[in-house]
Every structure is written in structure tokens, then in C-alpha cells.
N, C-alpha and C positions, 0 to 999 in steps of 0.2 A: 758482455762487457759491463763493467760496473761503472756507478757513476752518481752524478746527483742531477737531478731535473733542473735547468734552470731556468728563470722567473724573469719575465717581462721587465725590464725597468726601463720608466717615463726618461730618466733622464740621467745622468753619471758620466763617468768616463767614457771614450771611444770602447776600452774593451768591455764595459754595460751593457753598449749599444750594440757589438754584433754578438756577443753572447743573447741577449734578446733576438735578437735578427734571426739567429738561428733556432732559439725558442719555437718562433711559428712559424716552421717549415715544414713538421712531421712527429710524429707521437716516437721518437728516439730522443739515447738519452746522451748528450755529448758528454767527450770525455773533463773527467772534471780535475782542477787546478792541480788537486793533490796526487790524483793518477800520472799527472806529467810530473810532478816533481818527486815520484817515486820514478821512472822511466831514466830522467836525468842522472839521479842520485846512482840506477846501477849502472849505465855506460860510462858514467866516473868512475865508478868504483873496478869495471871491467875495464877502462884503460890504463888506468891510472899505470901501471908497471911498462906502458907503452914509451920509449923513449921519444919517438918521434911526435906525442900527442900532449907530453908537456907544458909543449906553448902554448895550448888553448887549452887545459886544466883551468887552470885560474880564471879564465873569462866564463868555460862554460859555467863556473863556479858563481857566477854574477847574474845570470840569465833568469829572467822575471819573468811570469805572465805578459808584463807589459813593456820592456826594456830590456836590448840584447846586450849580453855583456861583454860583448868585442865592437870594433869597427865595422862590421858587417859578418851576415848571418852564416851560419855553415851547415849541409843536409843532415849530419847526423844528432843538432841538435834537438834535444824533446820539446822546445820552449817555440821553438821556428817551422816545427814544423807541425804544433798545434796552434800556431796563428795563422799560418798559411790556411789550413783548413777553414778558418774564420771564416776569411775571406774565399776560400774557394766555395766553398758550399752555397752561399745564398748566390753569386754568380753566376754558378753552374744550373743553378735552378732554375735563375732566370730565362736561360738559353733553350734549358730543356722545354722550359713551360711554355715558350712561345712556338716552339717545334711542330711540325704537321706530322699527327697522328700517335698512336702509340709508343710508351717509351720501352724498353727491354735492360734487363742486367743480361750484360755479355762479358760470359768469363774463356779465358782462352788459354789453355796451359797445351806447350809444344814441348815433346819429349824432348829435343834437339838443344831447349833453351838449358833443361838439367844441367846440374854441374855437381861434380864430388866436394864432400867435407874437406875443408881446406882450397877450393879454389871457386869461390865467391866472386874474388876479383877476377875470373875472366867468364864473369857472361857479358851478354852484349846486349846491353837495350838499346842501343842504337838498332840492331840485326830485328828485335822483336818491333819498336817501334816502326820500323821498314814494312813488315808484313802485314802490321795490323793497319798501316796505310795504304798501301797494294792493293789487301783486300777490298776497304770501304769505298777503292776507289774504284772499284772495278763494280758496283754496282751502279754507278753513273747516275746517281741521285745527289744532283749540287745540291737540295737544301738537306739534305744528311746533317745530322747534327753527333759530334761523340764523344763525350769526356770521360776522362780516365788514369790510369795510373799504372804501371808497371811495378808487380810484387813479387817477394822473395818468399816463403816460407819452408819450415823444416819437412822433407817428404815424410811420409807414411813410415809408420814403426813397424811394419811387416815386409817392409825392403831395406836394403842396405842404406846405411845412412846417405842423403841427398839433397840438395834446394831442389825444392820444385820450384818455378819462374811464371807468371803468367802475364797477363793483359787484363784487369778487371777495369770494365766501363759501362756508363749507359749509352744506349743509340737509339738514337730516334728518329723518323723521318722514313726507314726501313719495312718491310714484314720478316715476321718470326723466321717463315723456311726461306726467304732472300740472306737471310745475316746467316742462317746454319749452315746451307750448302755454301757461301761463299768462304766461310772459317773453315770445313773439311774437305774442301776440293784436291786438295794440296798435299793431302796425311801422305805419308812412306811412311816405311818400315822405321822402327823405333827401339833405343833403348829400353826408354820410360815412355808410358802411354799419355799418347796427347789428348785433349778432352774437351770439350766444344759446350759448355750449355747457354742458352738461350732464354730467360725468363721473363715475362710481362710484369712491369710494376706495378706497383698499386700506390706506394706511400713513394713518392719520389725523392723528400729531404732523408726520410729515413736509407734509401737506397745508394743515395751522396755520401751519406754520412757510412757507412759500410767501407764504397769504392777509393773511400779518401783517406782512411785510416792506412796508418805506416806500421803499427806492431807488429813485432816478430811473434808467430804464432807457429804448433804442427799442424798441415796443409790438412784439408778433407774434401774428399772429391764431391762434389756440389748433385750430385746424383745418389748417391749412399754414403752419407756423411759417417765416419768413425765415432761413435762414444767416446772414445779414450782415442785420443788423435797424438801424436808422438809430442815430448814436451822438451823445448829448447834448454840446454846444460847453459853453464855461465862460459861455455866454451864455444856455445853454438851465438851465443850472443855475441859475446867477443867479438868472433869473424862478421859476423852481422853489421856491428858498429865501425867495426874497422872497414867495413865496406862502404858505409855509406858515409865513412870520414872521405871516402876516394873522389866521392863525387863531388861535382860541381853544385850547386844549390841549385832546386827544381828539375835535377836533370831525370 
């Protein structure tokens, strides 16, 4: 991910202040103003032929670093859902760092969550976010700590075109082989292979800043990562955008 470091300041705006905030949380580099307003620029320009998406052309067309350009925000904004991050990250930090014991990146892709090119709008993160509570709850650790985020990306260029779906979070409060057999207990037989890793942190803002990113990327399996990981068309973004026009904000 590209970007520019940003620098500490004493004093300025509120958006200064958590751009600093985020500064010293970890040697990563958040995404910077110009990467969102190239992100914007193409989900405008991918919808623009949308008739139903019209009415909020114009506003997304107003949406600022620091100022939304409607009444209130919508998910597939680039501008809302890099301030959310603002704020989620040093929060999420906080929670972790007060956590007993080690923390872990837990990534969780279910063959079952897949879906074919062109039908984006029917997975279910309600169904995933069920499972990834099931699980943590059956380890019967109340001060469990886990945040996280439900992603889409393009599968693999060596299968048929596909979203892979997963659960990427930190957990804390856990041990390594408690959080692995609890995510694979469950595997059946599969279209797409489901896939389970477990990794101990080191730099925890940097690991936030990873689990909180919304980009549409091609998937790579966290075990033997692809070189050349399959690379989203303005067709595969399209459905992307138009998917995350469906949701609710935060959902």
C-alpha cells in the first residue's frame, strides 16, 4: 500500500489530531488524502451510468476529508469510510492493549461464504458474522477481546472467477491452538477451500491498520501468498461498489 507518513502535529484541526493519533501507534503507513480521492473519483466514475445512484452523484461529488457531502454518510463512500478508520483504529487499540495476554491476526475464509461473478449481493454477513460469534463464544473466555471486519475480495486467477468472503480480526484473551481448532472444527466438504490462519502480533496499530482497510484487492491465501494475485476489471469494481451502495453504514 502506498502512501505518505504522517507527522505528529501539536495542534490543528480535529482531522490533525487523529491523523497524529494514528502517527504513534505503529511504524505503518495510513492511507493518504490523495489515495481516497483517487478511490472516490473511480466509484464515480464506475457508477456514474447507474441510474439508481444518481441521486447521490452530486453529494458524493462534495465529500471532503473533513465534510460529508450529503445529510448523512453512506458505506460505499471512500471519504467515510477513511474516517471511520480514524477513529476506529486508536480505539480498537486501546481495547486490544488493555487485553490479557497475547494478541493474534485471525483470518477466516469459508468456502460456503463464496459467491459467483455477478452475485455479490447475495452473501450474507449476517450468516458469517453468526459463526465468527458461535465460535468465540464457545470458548467461554468472557474477557475475550475481538475486533474486526467482514471482506470481499477477487478470488484467485487460477479458478474460475469468484469473491472470496472472509472474517479478518484481532483476538485477544485466547491461545493460538484454542482460536485454530475452534475455526476448523466445523469444515465440510466445500466448493472453495475454507482456510483458517492464526498469527501472533508484533506491531498491533500496524495489524489494525491491515484488518480495517476496505479496498477491493485479488485475495491471496495467507499461507502461500500468489506473486501476481488476480487484479480487479472496472467491471469487478463496479459490482464491488454497487454492493457496498446496498449496505447500511457500518454493516
Amino acid at each position: 500500500m502506498t502512501g505518505q507518513r504522517i507527522k505528529p502535529a501539536a495542534e490543528g484541526s480535529m482531522l490533525d489530531r487523529q491523523l497524529a493519533r494514528i502517527a504513534g501507534l505503529g511504524a505503518f503507513v495510513f492511507e493518504s488524502v490523495e489515495e481516497v480521492r483517487r478511490r472516490q473519483a473511480d466509484l464515480l466514475a464506475r457508477l456514474e451510468s447507474n441510474a439508481w445512484f444518481l441521486r447521490l452523484h452530486a453529494k458524493l461529488q462534495r465529500c471532503t476529508p473533513e465534510r460529508c457531502g450529503g445529510n448523512r454518510c453512506v458505506e460505499v463512500c471512500a471519504f467515510a469510510d477513511w474516517q471511520r478508520r480514524l477513529h476506529l483504529i486508536p480505539a480498537a487499540y486501546r481495547l486490544i492493549d488493555k487485553a490479557d495476554g497475547p494478541a493474534y491476526e485471525v483470518r477466516v475464509v469459508r468456502g460456503i461464504w463464496a459467491r459467483p461473478i455477478e452475485e455479490l449481493r447475495e452473501v450474507s454477513i449476517t450468516a458469517a458474522k453468526q459463526l465468527n460469534r458461535r465460535t468465540l463464544d464457545s470458548l467461554y473466555i468472557p474477557s475475550l477481546v475481538a475486533v474486526g471486519t467482514f471482506k470481499v475480495s477477487l478470488g484467485s486467477r487460477h479458478l474460475e472467477p469468484h469473491w472470496v468472503c472472509e472474517i479478518h480480526q484481532i483476538v485477544a484473551g485466547a491461545k493460538r491452538e484454542e482460536l485454530e481448532d475452534a475455526f476448523t472444527r466445523t469444515w465440510g466438504k466445500e466448493k472453495y477451500d475454507s482456510v483458517v490462519r492464526v498469527k501472533k502480533i508484533k506491531d498491533v496499530g500496524r495489524a489494525l491498520n491491515d484488518v480495517f482497510k476496505a479496498d477491493l484487492h485479488g485475495w491471496q491465501h495467507p499461507e502461500y501468498p500468489d506473486g501476481a494475485p488476480a487484479q480487479p476489471t472496472k467491471g469487478h469494481r463496479e459490482e464491488f461498489y454497487r454492493w457496498l451502495f446496498s449496505l447500511s453504514l457500518g454493516e
